[in-house]
C-alpha positions as CSV (number, residue, x, y, z in Angstrom):
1,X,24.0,-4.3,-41.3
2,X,26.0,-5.4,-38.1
3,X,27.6,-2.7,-36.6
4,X,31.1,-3.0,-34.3
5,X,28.7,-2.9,-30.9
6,X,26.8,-6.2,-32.2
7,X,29.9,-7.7,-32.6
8,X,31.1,-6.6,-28.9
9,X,28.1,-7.8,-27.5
10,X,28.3,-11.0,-29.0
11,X,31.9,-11.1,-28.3
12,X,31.3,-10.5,-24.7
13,X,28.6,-13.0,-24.6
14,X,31.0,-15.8,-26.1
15,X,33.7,-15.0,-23.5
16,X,31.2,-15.0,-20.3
17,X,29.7,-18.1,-21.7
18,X,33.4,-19.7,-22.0
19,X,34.0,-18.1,-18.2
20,X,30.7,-20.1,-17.0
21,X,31.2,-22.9,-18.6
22,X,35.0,-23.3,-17.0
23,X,33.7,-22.0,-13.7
24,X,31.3,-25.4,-14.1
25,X,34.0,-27.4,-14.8
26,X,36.4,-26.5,-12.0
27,X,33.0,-27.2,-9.7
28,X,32.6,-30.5,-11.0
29,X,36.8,-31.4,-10.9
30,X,36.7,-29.9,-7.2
31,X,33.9,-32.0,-6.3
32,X,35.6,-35.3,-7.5
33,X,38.4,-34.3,-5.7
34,X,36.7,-33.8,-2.5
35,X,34.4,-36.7,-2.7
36,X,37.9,-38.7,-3.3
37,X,39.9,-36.9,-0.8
38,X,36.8,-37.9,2.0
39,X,38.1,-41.8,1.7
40,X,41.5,-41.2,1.8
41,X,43.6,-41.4,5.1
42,X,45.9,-39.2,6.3
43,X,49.0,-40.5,4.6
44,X,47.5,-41.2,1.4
45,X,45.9,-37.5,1.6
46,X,49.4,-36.5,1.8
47,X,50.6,-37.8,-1.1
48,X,47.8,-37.3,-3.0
49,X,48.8,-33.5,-2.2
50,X,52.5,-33.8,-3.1
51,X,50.9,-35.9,-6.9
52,X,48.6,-32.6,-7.2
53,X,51.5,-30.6,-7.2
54,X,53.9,-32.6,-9.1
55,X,51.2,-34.2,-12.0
56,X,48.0,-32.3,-11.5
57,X,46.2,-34.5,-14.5
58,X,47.9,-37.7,-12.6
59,X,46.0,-36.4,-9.1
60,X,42.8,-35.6,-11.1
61,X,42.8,-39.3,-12.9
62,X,43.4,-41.2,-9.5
63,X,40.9,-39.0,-7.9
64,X,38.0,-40.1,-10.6
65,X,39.5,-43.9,-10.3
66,X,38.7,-43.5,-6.4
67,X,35.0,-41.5,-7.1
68,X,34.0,-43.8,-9.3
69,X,34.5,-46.9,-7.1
70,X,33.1,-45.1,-4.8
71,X,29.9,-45.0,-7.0
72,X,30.3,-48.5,-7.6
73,X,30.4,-50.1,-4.0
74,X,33.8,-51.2,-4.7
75,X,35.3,-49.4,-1.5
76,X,34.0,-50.6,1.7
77,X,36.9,-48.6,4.0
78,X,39.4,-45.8,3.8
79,X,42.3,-46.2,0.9
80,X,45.7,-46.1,2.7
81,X,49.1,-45.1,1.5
82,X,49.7,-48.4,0.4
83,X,46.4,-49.0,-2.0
84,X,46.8,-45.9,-3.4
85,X,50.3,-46.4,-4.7
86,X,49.4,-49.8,-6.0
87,X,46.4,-48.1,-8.0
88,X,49.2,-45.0,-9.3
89,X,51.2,-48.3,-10.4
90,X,48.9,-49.6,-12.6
91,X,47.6,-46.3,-13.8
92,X,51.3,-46.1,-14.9
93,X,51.6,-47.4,-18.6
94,X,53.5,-50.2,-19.5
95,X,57.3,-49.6,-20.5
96,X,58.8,-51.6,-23.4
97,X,62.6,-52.4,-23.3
98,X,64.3,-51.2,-26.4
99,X,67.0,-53.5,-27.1
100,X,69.8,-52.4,-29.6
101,X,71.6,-54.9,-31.8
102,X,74.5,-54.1,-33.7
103,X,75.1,-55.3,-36.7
């Protein structure tokens, strides 16, 4: 028969498990983040901070865009203010014009 401690042990050991395994997570997010932030310049790394604040998921999706071609040998030099916006514009997805008829 299980008795009530059982079940707090093994409730405990389910919520430290979940705590380590989001601990893990937010190690692996910071160090995409850094690894991106390293090939950024200094105006890009400003917006980059202004995205995190405004659309964290937006910041996190650009910074695995930039670590991953960094991975990939696709980026030779520093991404400047300019490149980065042109990679947040085509992140953005396409918007389709509603048109209304009346009838």
């Amino acid at each position: 028969m299980i008795g009530i401690e059982d079940i707090r042990k093994k409730k405990m050991e389910d919520i430290q498990q979940q705590i380590s395994e989001q601990q893990e997570l937010q190690q692996q997010i910071q160090s995409i983040e850094n690894l991106s932030k390293s090939w950024l310049t200094k105006e890009a790394l400003e917006r980059f901070g202004n995205l995190k604040q405004a659309h964290e998921q937006t910041a996190f999706q650009f910074a695995l865009i930039i670590a991953k071609m960094v991975q990939n040998n696709q980026i030779k030099e520093k991404v400047d203010d300019k490149t980065m916006r042109e990679i947040l514009i085509q992140m953005q997805p396409e918007k389709r014009d509603t048109k209304i008829r009346r009838i």
